[in-house]
LUMMARKOL-515877 format. One record per atom (N, C-alpha, C, O): residue number from 0; residue in three letters; atom name; x, y, z. Coordinates in steps of 0.1 Angstrom, whole numbers. Example, Ala and Ser with C-alpha at 12.3 -4.5 7.8 and 13.67 -1.06 7.14 Angstrom:
2
- seq_type_atom_u_v_w
- 0_ala_N_132_-57_78
- 0_ala_CA_123_-45_78
- 0_ala_C_132_-33_78
- 0_ala_O_142_-33_85
- 1_ser_N_128_-22_71
- 1_ser_CA_137_-11_71
- 1_ser_C_129_0_79
- 1_ser_O_134_11_80
//
This chain:
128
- seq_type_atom_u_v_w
- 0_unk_N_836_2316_-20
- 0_unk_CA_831_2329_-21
- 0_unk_C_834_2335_-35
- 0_unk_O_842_2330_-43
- 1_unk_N_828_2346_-36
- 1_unk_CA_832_2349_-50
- 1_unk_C_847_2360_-52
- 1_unk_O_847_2368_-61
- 2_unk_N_854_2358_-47
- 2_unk_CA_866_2358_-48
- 2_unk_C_873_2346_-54
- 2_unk_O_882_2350_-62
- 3_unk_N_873_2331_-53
- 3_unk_CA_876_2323_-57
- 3_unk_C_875_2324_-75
- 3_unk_O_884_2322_-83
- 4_unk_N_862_2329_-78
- 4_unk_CA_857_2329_-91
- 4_unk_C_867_2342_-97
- 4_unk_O_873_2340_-108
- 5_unk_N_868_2351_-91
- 5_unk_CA_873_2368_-97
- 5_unk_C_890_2358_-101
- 5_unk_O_894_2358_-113
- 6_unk_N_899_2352_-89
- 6_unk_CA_912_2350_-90
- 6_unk_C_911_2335_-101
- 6_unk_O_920_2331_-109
- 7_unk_N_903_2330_-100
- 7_unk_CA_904_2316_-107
- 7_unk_C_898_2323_-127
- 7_unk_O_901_2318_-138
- 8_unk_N_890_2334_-123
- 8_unk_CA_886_2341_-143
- 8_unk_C_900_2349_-146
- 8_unk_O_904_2349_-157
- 9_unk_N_908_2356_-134
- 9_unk_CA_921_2362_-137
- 9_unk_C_933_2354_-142
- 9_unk_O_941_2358_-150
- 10_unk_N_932_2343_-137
- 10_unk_CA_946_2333_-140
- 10_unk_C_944_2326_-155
- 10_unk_O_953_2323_-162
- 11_unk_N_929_2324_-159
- 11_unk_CA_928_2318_-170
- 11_unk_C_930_2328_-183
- 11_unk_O_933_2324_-194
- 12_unk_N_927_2344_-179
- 12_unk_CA_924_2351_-190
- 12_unk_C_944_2356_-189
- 12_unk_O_950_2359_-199
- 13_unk_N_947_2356_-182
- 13_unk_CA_961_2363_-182
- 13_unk_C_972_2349_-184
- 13_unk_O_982_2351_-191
- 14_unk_N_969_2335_-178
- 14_unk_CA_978_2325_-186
- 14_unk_C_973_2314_-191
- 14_unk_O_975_2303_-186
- 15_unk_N_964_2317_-201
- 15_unk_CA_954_2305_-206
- 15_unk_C_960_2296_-210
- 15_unk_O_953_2287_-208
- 16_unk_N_972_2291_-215
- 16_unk_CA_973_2280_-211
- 16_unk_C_984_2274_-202
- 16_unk_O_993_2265_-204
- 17_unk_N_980_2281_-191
- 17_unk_CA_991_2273_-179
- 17_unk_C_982_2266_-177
- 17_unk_O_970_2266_-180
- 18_unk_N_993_2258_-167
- 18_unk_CA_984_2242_-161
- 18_unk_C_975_2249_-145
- 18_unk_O_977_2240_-136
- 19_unk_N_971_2256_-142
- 19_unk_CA_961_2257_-129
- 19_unk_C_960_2249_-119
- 19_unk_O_955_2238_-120
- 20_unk_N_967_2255_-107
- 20_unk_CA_965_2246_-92
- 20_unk_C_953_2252_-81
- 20_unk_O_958_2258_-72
- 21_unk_N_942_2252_-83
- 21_unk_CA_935_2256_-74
- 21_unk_C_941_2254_-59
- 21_unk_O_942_2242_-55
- 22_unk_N_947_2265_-50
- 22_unk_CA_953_2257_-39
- 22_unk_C_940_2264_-24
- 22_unk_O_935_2276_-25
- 23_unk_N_938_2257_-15
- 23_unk_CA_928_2265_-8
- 23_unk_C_931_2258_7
- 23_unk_O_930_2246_9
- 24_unk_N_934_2267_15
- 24_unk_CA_934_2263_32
- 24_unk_C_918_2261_37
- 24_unk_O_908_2266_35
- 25_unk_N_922_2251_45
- 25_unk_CA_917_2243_54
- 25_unk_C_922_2241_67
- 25_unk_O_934_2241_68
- 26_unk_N_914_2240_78
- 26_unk_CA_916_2236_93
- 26_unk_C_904_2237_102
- 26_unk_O_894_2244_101
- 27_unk_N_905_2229_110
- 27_unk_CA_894_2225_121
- 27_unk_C_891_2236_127
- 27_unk_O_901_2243_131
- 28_unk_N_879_2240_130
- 28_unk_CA_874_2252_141
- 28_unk_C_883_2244_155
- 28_unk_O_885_2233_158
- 29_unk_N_887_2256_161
- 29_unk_CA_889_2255_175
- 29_unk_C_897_2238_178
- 29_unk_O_895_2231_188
- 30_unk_N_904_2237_171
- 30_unk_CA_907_2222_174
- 30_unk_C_920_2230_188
- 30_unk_O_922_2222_197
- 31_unk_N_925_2237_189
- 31_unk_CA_937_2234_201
- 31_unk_C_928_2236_214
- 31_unk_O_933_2234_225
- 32_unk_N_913_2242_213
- 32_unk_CA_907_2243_222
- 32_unk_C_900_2226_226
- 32_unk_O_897_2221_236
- 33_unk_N_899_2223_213
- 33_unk_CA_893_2206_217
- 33_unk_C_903_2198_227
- 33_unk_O_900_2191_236
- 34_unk_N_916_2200_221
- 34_unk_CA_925_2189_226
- 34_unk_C_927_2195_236
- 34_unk_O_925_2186_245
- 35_unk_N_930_2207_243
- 35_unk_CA_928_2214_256
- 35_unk_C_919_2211_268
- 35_unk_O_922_2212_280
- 36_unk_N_908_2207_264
- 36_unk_CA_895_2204_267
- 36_unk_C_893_2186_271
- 36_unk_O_884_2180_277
- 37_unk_N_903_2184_264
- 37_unk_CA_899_2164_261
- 37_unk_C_891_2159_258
- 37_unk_O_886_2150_265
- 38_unk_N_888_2165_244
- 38_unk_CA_883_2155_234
- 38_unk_C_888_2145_231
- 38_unk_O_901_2145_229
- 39_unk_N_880_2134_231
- 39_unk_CA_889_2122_223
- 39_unk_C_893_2126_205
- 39_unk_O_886_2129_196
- 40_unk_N_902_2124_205
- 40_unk_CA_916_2125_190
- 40_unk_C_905_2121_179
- 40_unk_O_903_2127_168
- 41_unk_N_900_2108_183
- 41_unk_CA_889_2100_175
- 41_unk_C_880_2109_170
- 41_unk_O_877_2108_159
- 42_unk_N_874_2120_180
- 42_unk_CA_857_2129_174
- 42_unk_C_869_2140_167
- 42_unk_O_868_2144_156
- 43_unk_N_880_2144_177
- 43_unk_CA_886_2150_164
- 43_unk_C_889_2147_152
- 43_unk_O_887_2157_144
- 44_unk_N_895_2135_147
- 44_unk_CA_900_2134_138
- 44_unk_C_884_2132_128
- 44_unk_O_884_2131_116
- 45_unk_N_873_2131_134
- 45_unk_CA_861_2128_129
- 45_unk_C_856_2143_122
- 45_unk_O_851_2142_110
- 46_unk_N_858_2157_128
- 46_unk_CA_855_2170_126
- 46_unk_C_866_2173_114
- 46_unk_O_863_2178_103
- 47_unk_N_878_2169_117
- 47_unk_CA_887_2169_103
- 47_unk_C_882_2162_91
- 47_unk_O_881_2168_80
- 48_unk_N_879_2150_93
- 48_unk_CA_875_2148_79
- 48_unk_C_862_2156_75
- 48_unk_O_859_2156_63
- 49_unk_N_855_2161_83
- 49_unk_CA_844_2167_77
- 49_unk_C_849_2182_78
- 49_unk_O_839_2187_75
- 50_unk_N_856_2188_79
- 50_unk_CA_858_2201_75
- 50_unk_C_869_2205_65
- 50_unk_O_872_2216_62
- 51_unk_N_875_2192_59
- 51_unk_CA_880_2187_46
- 51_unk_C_867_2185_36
- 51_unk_O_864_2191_26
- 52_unk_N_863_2178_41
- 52_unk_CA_851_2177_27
- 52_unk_C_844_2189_28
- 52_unk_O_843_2194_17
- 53_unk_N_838_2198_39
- 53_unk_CA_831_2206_37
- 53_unk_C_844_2221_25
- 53_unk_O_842_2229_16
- 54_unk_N_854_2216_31
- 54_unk_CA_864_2228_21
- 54_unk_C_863_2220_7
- 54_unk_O_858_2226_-2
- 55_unk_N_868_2208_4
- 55_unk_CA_864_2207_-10
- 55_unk_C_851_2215_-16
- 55_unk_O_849_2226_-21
- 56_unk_N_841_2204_-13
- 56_unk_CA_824_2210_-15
- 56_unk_C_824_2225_-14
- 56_unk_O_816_2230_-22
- 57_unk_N_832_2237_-6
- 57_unk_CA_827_2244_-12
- 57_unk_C_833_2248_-21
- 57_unk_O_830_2260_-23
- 58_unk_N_844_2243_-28
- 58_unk_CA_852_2250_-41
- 58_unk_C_845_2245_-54
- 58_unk_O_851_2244_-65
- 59_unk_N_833_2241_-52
- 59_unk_CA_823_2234_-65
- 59_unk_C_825_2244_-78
- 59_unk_O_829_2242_-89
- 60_unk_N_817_2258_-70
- 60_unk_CA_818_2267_-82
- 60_unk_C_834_2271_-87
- 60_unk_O_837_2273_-99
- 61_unk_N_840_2271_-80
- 61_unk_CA_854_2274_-87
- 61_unk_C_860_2263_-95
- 61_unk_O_866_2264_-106
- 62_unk_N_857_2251_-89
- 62_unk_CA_862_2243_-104
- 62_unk_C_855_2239_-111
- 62_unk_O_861_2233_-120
- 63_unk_N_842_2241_-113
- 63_unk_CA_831_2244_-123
- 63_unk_C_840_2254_-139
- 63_unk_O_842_2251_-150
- 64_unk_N_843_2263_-131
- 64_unk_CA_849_2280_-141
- 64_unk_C_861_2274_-144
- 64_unk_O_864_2278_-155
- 65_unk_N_871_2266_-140
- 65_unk_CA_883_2259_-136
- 65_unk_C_883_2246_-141
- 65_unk_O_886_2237_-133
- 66_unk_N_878_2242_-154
- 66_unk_CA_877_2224_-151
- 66_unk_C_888_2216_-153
- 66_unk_O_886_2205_-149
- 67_unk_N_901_2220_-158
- 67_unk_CA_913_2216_-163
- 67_unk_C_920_2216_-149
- 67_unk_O_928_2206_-148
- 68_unk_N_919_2223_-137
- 68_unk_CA_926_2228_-126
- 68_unk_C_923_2218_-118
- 68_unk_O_913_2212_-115
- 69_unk_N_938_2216_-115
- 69_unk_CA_941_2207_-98
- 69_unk_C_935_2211_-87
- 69_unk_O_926_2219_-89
- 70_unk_N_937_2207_-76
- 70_unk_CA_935_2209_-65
- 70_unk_C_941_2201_-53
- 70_unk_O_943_2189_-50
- 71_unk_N_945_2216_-46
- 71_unk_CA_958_2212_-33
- 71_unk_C_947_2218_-24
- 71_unk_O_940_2227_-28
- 72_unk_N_945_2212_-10
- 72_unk_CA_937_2216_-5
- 72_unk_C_948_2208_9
- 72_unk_O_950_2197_13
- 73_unk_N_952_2222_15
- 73_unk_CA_961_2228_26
- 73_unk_C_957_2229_38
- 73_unk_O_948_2237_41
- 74_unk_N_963_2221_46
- 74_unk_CA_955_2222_63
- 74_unk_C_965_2232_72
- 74_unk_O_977_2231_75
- 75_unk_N_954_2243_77
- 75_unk_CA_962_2250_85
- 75_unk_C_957_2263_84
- 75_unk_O_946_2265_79
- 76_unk_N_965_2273_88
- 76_unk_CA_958_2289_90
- 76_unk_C_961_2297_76
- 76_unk_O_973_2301_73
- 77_unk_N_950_2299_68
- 77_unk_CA_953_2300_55
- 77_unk_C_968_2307_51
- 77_unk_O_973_2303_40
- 78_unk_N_977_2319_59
- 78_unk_CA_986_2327_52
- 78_unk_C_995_2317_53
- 78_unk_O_1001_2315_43
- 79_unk_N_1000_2308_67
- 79_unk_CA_1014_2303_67
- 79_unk_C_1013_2285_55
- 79_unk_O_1022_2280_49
- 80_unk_N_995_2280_56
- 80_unk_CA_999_2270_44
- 80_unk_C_997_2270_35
- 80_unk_O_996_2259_29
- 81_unk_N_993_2282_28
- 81_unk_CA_995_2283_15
- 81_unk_C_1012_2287_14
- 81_unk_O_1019_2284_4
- 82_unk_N_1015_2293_22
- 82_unk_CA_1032_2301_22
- 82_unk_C_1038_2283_21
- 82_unk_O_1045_2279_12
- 83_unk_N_1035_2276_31
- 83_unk_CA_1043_2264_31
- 83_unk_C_1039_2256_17
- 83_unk_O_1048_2248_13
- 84_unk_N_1025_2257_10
- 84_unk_CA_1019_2249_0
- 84_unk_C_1034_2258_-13
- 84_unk_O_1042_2253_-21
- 85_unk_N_1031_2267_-11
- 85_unk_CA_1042_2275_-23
- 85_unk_C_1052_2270_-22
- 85_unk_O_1054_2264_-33
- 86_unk_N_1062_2268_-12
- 86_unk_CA_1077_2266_-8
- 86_unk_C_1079_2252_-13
- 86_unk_O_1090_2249_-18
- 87_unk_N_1069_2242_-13
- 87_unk_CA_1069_2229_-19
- 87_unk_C_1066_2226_-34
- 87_unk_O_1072_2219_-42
- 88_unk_N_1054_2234_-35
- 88_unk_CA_1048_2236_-52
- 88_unk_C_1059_2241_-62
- 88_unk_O_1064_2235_-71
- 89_unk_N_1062_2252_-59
- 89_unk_CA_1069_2264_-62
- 89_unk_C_1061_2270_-75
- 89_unk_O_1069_2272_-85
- 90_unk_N_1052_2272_-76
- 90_unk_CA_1044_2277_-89
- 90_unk_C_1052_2290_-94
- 90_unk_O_1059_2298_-88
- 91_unk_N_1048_2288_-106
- 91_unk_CA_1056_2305_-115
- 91_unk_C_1049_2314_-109
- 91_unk_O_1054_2325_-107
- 92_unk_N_1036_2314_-105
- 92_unk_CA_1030_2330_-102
- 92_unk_C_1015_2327_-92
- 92_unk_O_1008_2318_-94
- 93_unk_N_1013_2335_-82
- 93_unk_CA_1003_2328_-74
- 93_unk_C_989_2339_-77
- 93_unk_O_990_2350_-72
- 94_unk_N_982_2336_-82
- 94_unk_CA_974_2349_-80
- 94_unk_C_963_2343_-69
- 94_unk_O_960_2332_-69
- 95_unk_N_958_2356_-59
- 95_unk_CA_951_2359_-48
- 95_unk_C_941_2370_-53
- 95_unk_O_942_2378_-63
- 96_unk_N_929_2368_-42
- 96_unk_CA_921_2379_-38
- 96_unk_C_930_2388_-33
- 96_unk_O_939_2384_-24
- 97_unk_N_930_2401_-36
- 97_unk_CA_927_2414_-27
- 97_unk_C_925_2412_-17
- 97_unk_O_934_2412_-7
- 98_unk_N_909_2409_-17
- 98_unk_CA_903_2412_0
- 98_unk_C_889_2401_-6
- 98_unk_O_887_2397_-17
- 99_unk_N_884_2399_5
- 99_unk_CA_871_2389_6
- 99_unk_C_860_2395_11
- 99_unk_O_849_2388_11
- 100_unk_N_859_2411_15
- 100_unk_CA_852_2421_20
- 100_unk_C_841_2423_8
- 100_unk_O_840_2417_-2
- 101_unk_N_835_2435_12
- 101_unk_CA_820_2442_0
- 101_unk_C_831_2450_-8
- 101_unk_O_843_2452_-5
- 102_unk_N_825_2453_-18
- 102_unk_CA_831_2465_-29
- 102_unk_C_832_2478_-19
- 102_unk_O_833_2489_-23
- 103_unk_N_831_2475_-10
- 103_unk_CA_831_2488_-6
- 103_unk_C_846_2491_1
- 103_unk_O_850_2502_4
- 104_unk_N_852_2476_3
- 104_unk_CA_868_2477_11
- 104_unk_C_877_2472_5
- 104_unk_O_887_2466_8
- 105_unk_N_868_2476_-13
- 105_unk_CA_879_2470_-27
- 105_unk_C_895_2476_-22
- 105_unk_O_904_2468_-21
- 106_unk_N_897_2489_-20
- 106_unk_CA_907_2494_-15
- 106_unk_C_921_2487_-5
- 106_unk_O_934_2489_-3
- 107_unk_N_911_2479_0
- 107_unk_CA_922_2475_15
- 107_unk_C_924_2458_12
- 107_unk_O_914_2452_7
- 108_unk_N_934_2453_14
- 108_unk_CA_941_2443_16
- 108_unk_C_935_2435_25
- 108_unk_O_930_2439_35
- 109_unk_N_934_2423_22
- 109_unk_CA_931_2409_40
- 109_unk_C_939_2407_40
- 109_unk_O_947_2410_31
- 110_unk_N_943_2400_53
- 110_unk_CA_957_2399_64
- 110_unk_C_960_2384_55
- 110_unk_O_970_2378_57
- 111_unk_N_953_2380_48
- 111_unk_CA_959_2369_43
- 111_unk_C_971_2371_30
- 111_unk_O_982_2367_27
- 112_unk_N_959_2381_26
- 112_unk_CA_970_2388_17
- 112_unk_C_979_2396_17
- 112_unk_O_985_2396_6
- 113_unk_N_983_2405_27
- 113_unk_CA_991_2412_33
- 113_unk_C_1002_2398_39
- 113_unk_O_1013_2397_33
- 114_unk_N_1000_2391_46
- 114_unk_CA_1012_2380_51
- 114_unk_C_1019_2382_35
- 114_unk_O_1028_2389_31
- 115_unk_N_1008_2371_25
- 115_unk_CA_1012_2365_12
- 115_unk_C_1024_2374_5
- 115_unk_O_1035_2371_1
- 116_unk_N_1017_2390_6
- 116_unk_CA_1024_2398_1
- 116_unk_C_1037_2402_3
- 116_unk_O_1040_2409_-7
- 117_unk_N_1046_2400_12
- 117_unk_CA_1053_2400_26
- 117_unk_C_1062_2393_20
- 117_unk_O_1073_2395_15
- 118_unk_N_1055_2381_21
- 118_unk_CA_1065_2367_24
- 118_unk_C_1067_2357_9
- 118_unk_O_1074_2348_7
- 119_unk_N_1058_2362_1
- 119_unk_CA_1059_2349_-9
- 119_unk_C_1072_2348_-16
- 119_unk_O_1077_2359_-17
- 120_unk_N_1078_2341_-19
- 120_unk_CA_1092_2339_-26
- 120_unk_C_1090_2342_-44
- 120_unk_O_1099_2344_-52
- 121_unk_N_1079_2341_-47
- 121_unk_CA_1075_2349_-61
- 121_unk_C_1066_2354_-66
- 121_unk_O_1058_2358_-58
- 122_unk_N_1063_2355_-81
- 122_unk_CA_1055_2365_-85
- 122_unk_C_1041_2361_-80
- 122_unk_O_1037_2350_-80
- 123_unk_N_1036_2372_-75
- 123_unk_CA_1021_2368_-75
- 123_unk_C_1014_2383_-78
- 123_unk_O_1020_2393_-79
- 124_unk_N_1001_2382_-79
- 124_unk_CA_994_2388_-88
- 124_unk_C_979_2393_-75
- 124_unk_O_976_2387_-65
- 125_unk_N_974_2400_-78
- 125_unk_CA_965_2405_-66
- 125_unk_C_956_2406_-77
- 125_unk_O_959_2411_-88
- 126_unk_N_946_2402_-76
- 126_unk_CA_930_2404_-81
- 126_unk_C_922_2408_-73
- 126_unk_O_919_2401_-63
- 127_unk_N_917_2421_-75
- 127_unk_CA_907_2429_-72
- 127_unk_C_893_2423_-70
- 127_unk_O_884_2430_-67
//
C-alpha cells in the first residue's frame, strides 16, 4: 500500500546511505481455524507458500523506489514479528507508517504502530 512507498521515500532521504532492510509481516489467513477444523498440514503448508509469495509480489512497488534494499519477510501477526524480526536484526533505527488509513485518520496511530511504539528497543521514526 502506499504507506510502504511514504516509509521506504523517508528512510532514503533521512539516511541515504544506510544499507535498507525492507522488513514486512506475513501469515496465513485463519490458519488456527484450519488446523482446528482438520485440514490436512499438506493444503496448509500449500496456502503458506502462497501467501508468502503473494506478500513478496506485493512489495514490487516498494522495491522498485528501494532497489539497493534487502528484504526480511516475517511470518506472523505483523506487531509481535517485526518486534521479534528487530530483537534478532537489531537495526539502528526502524522507520514505520503512522497509520495505513485515508488522510483523513493522518492524526491517529494503527495498533501496529502503537504495539511498535510501546515496545521497540530502539530508535524508530513514524512517517506520516
Amino acid at each position: 500500500d502506499p504507506s510502504g512507498l511514504r516509509v521506504a521515500a523517508a528512510a532514503q532521504a533521512l539516511a541515504p546511505a544506510a544499507a535498507l532492510t525492507l522488513a514486512h509481516a506475513w501469515r496465513v489467513p485463519d490458519e488456527g481455524r484450519l488446523r482446528l477444523h482438520g485440514v490436512d498440514p499438506a493444503r496448509i503448508e500449500a496456502v503458506r507458500d502462497w501467501a508468502r509469495a503473494s506478500a513478496e509480489g506485493a512489495l514490487g512497488e516498494v522495491r522498485l523506489a528501494a532497489p539497493g534494499a534487502a528484504l526480511a519477510l516475517v511470518e506472523g501477526h505483523a506487531a509481535s514479528a517485526i518486534l521479534d524480526w528487530g530483537r534478532q536484526a537489531k537495526p539502528d533505527v526502524l522507520f514505520v507508517a503512522a497509520h495505513r488509513g485515508p488522510a483523513s485518520q493522518e492524526r491517529l496511530l494503527g495498533s501496529v504502530t502503537q504495539f511498535l511504539l510501546y515496545h521497540w528497543p530502539g530508535d524508530l521514526v513514524l512517517v506520516p
